[in-house]
DRENTORKOL-3810 file (N, C-alpha, C; in nm, 4 decimals):
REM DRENTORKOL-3810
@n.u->0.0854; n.v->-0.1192; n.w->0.0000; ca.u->0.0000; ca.v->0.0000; ca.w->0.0000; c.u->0.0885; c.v->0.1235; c.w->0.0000
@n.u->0.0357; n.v->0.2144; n.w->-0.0627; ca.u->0.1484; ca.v->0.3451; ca.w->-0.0607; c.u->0.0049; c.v->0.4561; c.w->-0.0119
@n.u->0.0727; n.v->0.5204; n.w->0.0760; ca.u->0.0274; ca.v->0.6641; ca.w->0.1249; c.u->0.0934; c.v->0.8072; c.w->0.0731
@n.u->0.0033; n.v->0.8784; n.w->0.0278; ca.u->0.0836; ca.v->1.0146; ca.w->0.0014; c.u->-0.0007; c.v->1.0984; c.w->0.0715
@n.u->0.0991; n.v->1.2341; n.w->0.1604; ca.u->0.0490; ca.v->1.3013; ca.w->0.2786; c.u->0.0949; c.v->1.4509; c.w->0.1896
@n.u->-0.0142; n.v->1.5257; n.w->0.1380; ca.u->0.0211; ca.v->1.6748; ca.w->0.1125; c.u->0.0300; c.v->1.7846; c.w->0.2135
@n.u->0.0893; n.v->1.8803; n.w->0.2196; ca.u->0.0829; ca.v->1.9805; ca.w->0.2867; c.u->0.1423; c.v->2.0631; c.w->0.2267
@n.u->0.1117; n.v->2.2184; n.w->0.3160; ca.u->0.1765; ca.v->2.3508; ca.w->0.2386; c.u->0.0443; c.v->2.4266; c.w->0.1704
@n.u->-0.0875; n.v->2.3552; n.w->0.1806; ca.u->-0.1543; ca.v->2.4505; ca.w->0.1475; c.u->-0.2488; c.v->2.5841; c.w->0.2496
@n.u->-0.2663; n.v->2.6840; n.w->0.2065; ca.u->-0.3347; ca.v->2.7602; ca.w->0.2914; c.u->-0.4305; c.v->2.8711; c.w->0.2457
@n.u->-0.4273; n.v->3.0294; n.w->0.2962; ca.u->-0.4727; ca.v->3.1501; ca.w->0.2461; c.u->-0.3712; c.v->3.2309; c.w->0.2332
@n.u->-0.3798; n.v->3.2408; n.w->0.0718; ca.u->-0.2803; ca.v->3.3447; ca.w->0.0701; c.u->-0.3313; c.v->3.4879; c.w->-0.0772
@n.u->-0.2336; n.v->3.5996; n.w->-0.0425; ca.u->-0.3109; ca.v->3.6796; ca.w->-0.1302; c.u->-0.3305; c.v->3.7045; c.w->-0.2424
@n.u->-0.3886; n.v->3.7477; n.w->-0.3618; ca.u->-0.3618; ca.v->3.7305; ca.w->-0.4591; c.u->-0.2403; c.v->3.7844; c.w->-0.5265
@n.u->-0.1173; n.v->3.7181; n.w->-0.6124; ca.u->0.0120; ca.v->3.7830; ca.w->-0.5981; c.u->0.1020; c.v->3.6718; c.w->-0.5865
@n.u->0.0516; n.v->3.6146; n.w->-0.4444; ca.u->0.1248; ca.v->3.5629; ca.w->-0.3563; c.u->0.1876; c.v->3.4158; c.w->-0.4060
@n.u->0.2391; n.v->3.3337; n.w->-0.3436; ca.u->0.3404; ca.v->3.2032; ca.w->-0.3266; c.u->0.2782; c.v->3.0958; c.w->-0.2378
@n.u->0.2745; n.v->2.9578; n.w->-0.2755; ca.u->0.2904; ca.v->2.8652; ca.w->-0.1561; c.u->0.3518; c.v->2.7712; c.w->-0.2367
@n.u->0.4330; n.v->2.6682; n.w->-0.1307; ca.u->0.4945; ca.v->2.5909; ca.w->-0.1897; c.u->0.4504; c.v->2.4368; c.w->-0.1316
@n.u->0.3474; n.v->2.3447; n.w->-0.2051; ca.u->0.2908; ca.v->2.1843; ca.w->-0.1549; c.u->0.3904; c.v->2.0924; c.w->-0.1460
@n.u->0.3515; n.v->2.0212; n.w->-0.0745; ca.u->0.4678; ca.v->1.9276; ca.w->-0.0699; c.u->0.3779; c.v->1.7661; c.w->-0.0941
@n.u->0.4020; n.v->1.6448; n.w->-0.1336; ca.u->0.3523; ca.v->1.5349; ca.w->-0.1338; c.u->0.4241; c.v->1.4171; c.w->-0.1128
@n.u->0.4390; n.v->1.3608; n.w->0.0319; ca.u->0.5399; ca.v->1.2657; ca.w->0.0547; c.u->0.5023; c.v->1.1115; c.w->0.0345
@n.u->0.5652; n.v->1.0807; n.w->0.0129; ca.u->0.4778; ca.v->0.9550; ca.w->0.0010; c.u->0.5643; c.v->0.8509; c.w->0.0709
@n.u->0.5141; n.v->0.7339; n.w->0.0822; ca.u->0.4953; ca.v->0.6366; ca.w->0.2074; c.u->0.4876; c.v->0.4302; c.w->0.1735
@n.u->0.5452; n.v->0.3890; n.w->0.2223; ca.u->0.4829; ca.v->0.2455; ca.w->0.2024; c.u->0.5580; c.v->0.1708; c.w->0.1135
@n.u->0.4893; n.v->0.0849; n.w->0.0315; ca.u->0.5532; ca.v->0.0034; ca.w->-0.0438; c.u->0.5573; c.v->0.0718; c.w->-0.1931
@n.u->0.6449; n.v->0.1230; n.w->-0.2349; ca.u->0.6773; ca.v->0.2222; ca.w->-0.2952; c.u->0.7937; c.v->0.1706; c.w->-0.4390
@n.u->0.7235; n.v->0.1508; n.w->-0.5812; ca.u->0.7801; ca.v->0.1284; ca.w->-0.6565; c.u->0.8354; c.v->0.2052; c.w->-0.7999
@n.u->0.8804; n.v->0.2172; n.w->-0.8591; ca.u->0.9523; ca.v->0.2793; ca.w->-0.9856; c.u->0.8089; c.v->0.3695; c.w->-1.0104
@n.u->0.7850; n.v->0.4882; n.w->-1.0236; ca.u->0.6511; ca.v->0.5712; ca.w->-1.0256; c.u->0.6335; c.v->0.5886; c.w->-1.2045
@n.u->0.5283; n.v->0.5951; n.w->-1.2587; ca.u->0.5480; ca.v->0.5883; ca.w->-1.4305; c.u->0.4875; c.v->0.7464; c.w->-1.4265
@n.u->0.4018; n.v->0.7750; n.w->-1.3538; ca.u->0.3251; ca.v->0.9177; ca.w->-1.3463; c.u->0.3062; c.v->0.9650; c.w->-1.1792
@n.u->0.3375; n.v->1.0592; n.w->-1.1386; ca.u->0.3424; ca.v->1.1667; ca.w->-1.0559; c.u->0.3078; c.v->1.2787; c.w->-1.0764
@n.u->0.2269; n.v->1.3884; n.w->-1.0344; ca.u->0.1441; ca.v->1.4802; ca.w->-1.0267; c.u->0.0532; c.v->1.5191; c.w->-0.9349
@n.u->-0.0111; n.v->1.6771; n.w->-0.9806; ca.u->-0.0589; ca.v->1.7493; ca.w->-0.9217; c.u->-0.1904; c.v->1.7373; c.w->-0.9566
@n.u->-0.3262; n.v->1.7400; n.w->-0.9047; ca.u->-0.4261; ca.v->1.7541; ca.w->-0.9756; c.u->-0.5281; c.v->1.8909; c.w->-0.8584
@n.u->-0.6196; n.v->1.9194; n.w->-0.9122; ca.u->-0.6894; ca.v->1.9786; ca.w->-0.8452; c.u->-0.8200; c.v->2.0156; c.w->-0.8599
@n.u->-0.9657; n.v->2.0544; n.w->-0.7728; ca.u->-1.0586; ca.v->2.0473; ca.w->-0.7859; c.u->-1.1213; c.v->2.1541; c.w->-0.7214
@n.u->-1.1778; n.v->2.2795; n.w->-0.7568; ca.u->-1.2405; ca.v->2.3769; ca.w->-0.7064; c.u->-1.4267; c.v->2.3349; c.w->-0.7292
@n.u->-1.4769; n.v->2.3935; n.w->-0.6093; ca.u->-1.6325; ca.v->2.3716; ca.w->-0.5842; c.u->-1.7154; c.v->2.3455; c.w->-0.6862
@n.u->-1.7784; n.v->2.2460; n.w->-0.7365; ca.u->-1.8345; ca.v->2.2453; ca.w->-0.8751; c.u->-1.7726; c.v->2.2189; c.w->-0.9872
@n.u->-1.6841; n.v->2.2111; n.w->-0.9728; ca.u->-1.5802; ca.v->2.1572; ca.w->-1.0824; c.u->-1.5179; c.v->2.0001; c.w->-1.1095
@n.u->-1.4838; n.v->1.9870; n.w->-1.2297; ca.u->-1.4451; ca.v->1.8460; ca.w->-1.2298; c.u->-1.2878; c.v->1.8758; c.w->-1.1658
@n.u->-1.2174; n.v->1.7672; n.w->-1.1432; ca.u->-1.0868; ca.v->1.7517; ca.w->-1.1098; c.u->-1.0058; c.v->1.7638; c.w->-1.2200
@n.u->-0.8838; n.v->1.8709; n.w->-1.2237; ca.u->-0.8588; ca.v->1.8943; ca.w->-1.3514; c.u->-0.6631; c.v->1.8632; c.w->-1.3395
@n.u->-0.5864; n.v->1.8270; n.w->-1.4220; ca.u->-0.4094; ca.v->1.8649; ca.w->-1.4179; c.u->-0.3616; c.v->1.9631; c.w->-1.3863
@n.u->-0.3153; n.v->1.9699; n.w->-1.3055; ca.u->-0.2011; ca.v->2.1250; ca.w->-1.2699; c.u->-0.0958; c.v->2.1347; c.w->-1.3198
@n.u->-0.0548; n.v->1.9627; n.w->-1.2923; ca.u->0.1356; ca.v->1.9858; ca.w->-1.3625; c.u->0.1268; c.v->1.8690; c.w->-1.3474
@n.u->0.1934; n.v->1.7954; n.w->-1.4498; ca.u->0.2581; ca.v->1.6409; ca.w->-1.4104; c.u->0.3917; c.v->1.5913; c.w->-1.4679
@n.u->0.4588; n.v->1.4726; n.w->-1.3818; ca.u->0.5896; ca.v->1.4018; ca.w->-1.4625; c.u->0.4906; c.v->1.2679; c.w->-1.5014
@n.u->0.5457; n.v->1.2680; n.w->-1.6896; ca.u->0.5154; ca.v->1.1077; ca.w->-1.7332; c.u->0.6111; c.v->1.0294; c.w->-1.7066
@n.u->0.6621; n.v->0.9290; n.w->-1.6906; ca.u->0.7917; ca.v->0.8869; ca.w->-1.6500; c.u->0.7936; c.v->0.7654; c.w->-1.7770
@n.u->0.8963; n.v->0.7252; n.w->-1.8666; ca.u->0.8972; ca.v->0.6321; ca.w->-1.9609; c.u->1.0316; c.v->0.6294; c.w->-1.9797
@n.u->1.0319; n.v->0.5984; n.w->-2.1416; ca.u->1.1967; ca.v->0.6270; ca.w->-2.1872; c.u->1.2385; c.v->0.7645; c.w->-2.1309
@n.u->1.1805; n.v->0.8386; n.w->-2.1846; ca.u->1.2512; ca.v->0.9891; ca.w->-2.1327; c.u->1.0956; c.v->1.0441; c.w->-2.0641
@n.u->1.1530; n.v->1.1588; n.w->-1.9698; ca.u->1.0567; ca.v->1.2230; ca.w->-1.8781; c.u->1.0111; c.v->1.3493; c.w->-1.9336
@n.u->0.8694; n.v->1.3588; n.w->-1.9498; ca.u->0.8207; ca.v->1.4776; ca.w->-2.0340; c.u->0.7373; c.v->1.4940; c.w->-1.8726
@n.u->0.7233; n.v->1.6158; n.w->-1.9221; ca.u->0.6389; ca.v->1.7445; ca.w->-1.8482; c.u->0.5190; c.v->1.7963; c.w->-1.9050
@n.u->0.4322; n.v->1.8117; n.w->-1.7960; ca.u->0.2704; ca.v->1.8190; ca.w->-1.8802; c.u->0.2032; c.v->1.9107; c.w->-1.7305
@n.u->0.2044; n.v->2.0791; n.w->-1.7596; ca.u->0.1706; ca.v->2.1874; ca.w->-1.6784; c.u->0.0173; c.v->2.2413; c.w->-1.7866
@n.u->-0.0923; n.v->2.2448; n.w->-1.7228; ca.u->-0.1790; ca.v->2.3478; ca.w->-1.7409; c.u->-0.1918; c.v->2.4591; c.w->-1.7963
@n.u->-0.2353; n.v->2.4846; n.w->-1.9304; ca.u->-0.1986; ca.v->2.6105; ca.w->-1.9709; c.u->-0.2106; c.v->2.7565; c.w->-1.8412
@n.u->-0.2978; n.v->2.7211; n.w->-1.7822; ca.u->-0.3732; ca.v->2.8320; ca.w->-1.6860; c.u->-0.2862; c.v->2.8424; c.w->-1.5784
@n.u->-0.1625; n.v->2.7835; n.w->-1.5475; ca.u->-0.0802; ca.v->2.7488; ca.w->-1.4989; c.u->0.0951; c.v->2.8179; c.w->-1.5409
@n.u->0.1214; n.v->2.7581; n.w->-1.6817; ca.u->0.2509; ca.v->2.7727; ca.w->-1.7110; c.u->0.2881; c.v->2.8939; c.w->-1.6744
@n.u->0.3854; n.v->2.8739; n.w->-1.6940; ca.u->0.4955; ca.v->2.9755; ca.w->-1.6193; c.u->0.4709; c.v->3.0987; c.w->-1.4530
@n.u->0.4007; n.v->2.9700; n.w->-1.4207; ca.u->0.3527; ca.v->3.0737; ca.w->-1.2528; c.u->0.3703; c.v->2.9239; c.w->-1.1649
@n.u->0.3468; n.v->2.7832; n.w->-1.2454; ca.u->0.3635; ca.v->2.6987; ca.w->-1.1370; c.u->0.4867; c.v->2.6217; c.w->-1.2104
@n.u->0.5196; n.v->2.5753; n.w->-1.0998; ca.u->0.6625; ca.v->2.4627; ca.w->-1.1246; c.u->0.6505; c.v->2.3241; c.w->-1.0465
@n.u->0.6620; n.v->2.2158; n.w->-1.1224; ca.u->0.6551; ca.v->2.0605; ca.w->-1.0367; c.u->0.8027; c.v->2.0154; c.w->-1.0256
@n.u->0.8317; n.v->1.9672; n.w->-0.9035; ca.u->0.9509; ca.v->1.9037; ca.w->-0.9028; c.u->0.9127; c.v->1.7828; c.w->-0.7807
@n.u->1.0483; n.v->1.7038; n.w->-0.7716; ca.u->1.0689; ca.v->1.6135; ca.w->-0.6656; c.u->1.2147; c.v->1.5951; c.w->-0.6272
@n.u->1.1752; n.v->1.5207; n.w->-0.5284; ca.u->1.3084; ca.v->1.4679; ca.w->-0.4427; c.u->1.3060; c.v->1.3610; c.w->-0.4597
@n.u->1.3920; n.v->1.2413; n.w->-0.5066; ca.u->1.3637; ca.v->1.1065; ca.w->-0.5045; c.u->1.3879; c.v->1.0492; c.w->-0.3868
@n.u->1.5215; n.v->1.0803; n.w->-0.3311; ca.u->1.5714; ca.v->1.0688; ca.w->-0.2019; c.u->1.4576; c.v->1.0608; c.w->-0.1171
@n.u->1.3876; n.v->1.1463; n.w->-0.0498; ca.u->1.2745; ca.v->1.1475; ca.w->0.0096; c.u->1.1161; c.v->1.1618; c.w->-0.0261
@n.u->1.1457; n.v->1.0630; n.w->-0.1428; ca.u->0.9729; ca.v->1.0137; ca.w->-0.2307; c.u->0.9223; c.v->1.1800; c.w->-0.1548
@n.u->0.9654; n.v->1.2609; n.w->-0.2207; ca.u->0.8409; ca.v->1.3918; ca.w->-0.1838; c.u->0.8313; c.v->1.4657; c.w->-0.3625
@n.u->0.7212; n.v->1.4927; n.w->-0.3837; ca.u->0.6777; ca.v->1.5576; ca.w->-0.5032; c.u->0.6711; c.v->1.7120; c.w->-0.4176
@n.u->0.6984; n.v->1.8141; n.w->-0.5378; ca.u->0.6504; ca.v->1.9443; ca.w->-0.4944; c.u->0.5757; c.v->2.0232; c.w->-0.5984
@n.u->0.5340; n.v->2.1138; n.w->-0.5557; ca.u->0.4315; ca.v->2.2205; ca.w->-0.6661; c.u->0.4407; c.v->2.3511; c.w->-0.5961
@n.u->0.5478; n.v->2.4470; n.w->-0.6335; ca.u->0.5845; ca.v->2.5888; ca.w->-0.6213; c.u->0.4729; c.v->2.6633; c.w->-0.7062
@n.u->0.3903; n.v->2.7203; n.w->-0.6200; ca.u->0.3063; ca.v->2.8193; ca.w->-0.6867; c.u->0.3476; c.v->2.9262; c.w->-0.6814
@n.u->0.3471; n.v->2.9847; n.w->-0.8132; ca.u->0.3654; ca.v->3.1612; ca.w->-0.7788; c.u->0.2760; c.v->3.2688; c.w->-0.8626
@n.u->0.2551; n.v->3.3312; n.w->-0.8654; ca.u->0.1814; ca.v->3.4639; ca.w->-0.8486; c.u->0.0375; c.v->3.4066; c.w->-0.8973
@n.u->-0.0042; n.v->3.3685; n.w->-0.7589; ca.u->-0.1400; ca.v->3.3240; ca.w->-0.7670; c.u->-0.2492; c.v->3.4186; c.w->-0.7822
@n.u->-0.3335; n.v->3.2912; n.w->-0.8227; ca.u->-0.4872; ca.v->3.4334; ca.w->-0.8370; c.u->-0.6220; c.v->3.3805; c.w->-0.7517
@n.u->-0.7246; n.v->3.4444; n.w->-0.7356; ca.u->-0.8076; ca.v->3.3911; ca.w->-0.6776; c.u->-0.8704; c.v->3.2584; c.w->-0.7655
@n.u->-0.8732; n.v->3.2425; n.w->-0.8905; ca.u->-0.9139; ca.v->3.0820; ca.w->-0.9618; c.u->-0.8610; c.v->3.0194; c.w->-0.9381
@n.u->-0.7239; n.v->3.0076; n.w->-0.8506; ca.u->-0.6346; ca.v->2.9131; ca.w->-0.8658; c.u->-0.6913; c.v->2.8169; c.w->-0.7256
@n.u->-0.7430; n.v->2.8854; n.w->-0.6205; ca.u->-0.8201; ca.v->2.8491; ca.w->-0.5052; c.u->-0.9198; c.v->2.7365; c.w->-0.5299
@n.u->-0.8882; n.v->2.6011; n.w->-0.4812; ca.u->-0.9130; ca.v->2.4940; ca.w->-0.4989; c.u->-0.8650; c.v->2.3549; c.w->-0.3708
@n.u->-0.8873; n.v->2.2416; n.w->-0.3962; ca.u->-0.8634; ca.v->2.1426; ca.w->-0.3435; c.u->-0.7678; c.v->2.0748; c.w->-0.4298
@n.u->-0.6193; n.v->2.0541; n.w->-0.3584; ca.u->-0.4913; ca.v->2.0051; ca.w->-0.4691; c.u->-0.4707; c.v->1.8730; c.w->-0.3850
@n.u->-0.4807; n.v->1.7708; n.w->-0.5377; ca.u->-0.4113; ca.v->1.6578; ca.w->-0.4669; c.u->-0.3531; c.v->1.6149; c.w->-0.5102
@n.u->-0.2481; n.v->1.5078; n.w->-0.4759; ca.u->-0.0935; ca.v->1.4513; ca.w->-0.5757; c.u->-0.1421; c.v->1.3092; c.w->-0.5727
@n.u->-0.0786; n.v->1.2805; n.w->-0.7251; ca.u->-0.0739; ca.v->1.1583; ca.w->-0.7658; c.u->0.0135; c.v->1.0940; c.w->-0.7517
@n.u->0.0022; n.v->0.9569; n.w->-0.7928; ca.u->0.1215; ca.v->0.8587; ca.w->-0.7967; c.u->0.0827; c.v->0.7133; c.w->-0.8710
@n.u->0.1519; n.v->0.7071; n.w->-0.9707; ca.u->0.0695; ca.v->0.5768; ca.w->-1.0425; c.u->0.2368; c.v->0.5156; c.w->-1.0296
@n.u->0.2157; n.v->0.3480; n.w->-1.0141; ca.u->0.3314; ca.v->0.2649; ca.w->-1.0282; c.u->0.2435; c.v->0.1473; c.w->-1.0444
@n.u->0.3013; n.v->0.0809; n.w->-1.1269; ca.u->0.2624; ca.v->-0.1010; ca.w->-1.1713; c.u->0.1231; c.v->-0.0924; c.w->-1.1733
@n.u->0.0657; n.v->0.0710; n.w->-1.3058; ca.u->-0.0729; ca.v->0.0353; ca.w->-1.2856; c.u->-0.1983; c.v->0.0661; c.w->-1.1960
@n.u->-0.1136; n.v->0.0997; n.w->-1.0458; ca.u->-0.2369; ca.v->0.1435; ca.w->-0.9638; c.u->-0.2331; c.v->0.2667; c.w->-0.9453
@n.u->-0.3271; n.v->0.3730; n.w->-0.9575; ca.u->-0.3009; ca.v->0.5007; ca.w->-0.8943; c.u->-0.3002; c.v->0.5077; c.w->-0.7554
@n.u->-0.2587; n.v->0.6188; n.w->-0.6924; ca.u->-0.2686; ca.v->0.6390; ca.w->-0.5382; c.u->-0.3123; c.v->0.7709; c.w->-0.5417
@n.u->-0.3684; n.v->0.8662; n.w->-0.4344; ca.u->-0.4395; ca.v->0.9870; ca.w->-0.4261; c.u->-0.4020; c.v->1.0020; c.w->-0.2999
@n.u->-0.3642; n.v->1.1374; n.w->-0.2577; ca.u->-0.3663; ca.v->1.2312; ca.w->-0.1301; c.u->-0.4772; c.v->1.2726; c.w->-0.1438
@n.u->-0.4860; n.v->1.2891; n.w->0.0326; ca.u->-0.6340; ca.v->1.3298; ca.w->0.0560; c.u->-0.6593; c.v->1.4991; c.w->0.0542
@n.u->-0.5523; n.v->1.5424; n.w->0.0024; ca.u->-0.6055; ca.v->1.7030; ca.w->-0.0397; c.u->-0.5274; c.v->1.7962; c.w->0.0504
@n.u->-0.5214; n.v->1.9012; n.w->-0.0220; ca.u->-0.5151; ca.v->2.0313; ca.w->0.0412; c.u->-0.5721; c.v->2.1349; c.w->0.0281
@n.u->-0.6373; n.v->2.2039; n.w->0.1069; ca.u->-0.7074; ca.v->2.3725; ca.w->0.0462; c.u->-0.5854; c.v->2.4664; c.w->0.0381
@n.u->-0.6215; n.v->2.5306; n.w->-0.1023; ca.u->-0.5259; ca.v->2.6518; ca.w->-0.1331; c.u->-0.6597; c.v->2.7908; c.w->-0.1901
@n.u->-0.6689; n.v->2.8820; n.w->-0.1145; ca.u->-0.7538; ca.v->2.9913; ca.w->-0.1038; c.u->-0.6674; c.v->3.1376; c.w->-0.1598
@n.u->-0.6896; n.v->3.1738; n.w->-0.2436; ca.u->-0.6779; ca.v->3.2995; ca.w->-0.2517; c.u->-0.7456; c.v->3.3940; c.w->-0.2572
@n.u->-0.7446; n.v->3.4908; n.w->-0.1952; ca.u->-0.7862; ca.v->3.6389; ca.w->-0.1904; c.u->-0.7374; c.v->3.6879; c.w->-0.2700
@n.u->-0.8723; n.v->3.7871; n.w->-0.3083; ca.u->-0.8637; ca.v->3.8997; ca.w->-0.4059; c.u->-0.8313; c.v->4.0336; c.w->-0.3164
END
């Protein structure tokens, strides 16, 4: 079983920065996809940013997104991250990180990220 635990989300202003973190946990194998996803009130759950992992590693960010968010990780300490920057109030949602290996996905149970206008 693998667990992933997000944090780092909060209220912040519009402008502003937070930086998520997604650690993950357990029996923990070669990851093919890792990512960000997220879901504001009424909305379907949509991509923020993701790594495909294969022959070579492509990158797949949100247009509504590029160049304000950045995905990275640590392998060392199975933690995914998602540097937000100059947020807006749409961006205010429920973020959760993925993790697919051998086939199964895994899901964090969320974070609220709120911005003020």
């Amino acid at each position: 079983q693998v667990q992933l635990v997000e944090s780092g989300g909060g209220l912040v202003q519009d402008g502003g920065s937070l930086r998520l973190s997604c650690a993950a946990s357990g029996t923990l194998f070669s990851a093919t996809v890792m990512g960000w996803y997220r879901q504001a009130p009424g909305k379907q759950r949509e991509l923020v940013a993701g790594y495909f992992i294969g022959g070579a590693t492509t990158y797949n960010y949100a247009d509504s997104v590029k160049g304000r968010f950045i995905i990275s990780r640590d392998n060392a300490k199975n933690t995914l991250y998602l540097q937000m920057n100059s947020l807006k109030p749409e961006d205010t949602a429920v973020y959760y990180c993925l993790r697919r290996q051998r086939g199964v996905e895994y899901w964090g149970q969320g974070t609220q990220v709120t911005v003020s206008s």
